[in-house]
Every structure is written in C-alpha cells, then in structure tokens.
C-alpha positions as CSV (number, residue, x, y, z in Angstrom):
1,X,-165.2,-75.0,134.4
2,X,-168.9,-74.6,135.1
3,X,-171.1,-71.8,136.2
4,X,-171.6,-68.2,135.4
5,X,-168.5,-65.4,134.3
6,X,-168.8,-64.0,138.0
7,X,-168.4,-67.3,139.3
8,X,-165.4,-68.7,137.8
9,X,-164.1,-65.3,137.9
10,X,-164.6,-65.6,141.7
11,X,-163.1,-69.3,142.0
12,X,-159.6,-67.8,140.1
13,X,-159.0,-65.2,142.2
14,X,-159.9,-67.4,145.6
15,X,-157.1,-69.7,143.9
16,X,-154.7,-66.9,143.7
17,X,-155.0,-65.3,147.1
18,X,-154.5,-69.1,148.3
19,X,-151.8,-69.9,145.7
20,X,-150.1,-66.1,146.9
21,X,-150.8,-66.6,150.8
22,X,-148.5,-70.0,150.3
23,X,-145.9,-68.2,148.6
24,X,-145.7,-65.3,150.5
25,X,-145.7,-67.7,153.8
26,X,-142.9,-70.1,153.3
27,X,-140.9,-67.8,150.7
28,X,-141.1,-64.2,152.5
29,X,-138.2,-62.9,150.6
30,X,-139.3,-63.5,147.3
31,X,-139.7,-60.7,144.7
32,X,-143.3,-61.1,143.4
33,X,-144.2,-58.9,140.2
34,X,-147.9,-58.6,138.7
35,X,-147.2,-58.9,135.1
36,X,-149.4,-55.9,133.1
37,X,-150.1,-55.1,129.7
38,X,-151.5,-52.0,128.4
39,X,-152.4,-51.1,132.5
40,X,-153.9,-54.4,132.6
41,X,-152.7,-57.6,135.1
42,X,-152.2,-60.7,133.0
43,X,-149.9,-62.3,134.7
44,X,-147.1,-62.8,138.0
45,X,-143.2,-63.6,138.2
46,X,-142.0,-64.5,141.8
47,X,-138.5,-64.3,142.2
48,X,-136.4,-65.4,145.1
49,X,-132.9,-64.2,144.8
50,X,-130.8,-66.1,147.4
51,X,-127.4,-65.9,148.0
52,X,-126.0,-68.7,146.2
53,X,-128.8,-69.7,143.3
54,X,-131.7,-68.0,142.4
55,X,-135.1,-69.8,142.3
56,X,-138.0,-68.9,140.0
57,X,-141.1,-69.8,142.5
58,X,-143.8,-68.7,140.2
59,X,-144.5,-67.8,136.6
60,X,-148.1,-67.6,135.1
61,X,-149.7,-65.5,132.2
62,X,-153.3,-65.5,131.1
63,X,-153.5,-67.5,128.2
64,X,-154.3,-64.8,125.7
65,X,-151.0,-63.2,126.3
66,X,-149.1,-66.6,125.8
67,X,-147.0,-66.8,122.7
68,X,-146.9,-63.1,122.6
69,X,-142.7,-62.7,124.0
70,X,-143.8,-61.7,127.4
71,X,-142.1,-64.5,128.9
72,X,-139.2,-64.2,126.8
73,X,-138.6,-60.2,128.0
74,X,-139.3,-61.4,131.8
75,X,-136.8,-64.2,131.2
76,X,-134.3,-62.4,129.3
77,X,-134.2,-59.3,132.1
78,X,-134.0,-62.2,134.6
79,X,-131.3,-64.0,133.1
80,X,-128.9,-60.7,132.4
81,X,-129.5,-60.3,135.7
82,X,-128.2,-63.5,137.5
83,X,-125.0,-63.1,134.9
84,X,-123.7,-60.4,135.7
85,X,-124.1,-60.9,139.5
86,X,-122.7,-65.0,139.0
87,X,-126.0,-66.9,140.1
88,X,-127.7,-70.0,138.9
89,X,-131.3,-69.8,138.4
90,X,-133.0,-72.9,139.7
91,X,-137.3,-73.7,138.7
92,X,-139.0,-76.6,138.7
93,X,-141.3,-77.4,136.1
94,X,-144.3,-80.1,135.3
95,X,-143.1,-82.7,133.6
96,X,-146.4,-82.0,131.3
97,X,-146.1,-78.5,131.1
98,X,-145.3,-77.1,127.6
99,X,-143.5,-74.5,128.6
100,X,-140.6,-77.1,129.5
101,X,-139.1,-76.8,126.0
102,X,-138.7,-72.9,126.4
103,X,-137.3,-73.1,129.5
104,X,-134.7,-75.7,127.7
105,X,-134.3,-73.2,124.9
106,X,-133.3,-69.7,127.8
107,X,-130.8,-72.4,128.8
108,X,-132.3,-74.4,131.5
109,X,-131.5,-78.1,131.8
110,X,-132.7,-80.8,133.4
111,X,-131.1,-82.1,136.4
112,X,-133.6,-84.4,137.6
113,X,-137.4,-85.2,138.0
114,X,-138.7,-84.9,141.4
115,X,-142.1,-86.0,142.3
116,X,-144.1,-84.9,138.9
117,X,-141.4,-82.3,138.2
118,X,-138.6,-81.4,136.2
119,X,-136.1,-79.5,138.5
120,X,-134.2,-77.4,135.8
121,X,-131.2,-74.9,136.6
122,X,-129.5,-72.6,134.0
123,X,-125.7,-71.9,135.4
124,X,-124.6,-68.5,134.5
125,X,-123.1,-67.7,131.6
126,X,-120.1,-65.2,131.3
127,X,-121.1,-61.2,130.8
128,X,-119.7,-60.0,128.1
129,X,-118.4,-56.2,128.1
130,X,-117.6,-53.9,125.5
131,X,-114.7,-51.4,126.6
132,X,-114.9,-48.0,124.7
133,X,-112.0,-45.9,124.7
C-alpha cells in the first residue's frame, strides 16, 4: 500500500467505518466486540446470536497479534457458550484464507462453498457437568 503512515492509516479506518456501517445495517442485532490488548484495539468479533444457529459475521486481528491465542480464547469463550445454550455456530470463510484450517481444528466443517466461500458450521457438542456432592 502506497503513501505516507498517516495515509494508509487514514484509508484503514475509512475501510472499517464502511466495512462496520454494512454490518451494523443489515445485521442490527449483532454483538460487535473491539478486541484489545494491553488497553490497545487490535482487533473485532461480531456475533449474531439468533434463535436457532449462531453466525460469526466478523473476525479480524491486526497481524501482529496473530498466532498469539487471541483467537483461540475468543473462540473457545464463543464456543462454551453456544453448548451450553444448544446452538450451531455458522461463518463463512474465504476459500484462500488461512485461517480455514483453524476454524476446522475449533470444530467447524465444511458444508459447502458458496460464491468464493467456505460456509462452515460447528453443531454443538454436549456440556459436560461435574456434580459435587
């Protein structure tokens, strides 16, 4: 990307207002998390959690905090979530983007490939409890 720090600075957070203003318009209900890290934003999560299946719309993180668990914690905490209330979680996914094979290992799988996509869903799995007496 060409042109000065300020600039492409600029140009990224023009794409996120536009990328956020499209989410927020045709998913109102969705949950939408800034991602931070020692006070800092690095990243987003948009969740929408419908009635019958859950559907990530949006994960991003900066790349310096890639590789780091971040997106392991968000999807773990997601994941325990949607068990223990019975929902699928549905995402799509590039069908370039690396991040399909660690969306295959949180126990995603494909269903089928729509447009460029990967449209991936991870039924829920069975909540284990531990009674104490």
């Amino acid at each position: 990307m060409a042109g000065t720090d300020e600039q492409r600075l600029a140009l990224l957070e023009n794409q996120f207002q536009l990328q956020d203003f499209h989410f927020r318009k045709f998913f109102p209900d969705t949950d939408r998390r800034i991602v931070t890290s020692g006070g800092q934003a690095i990243g987003r999560f948009y969740l929408l959690r419908g009635p019958d299946i859950w559907t990530v719309i949006d994960i991003s993180l900066a790349p310096p905090f890639t590789g780091q668990g971040i997106g392991d914690a968000l999807f773990d905490e997601m994941t325990a979530e949607a068990d223990s209330v019975g929902r699928a979680i549905m995402l799509h996914c590039s069908l370039t983007n690396r991040a399909h094979n660690f969306y295959l290992r949180k126990g995603f799988a494909d269903v089928r490939i729509e447009g460029g996509d990967y449209v991936m869903e991870r039924q829920p799995q069975a909540v284990r409890t531990l009674f104490v007496s």
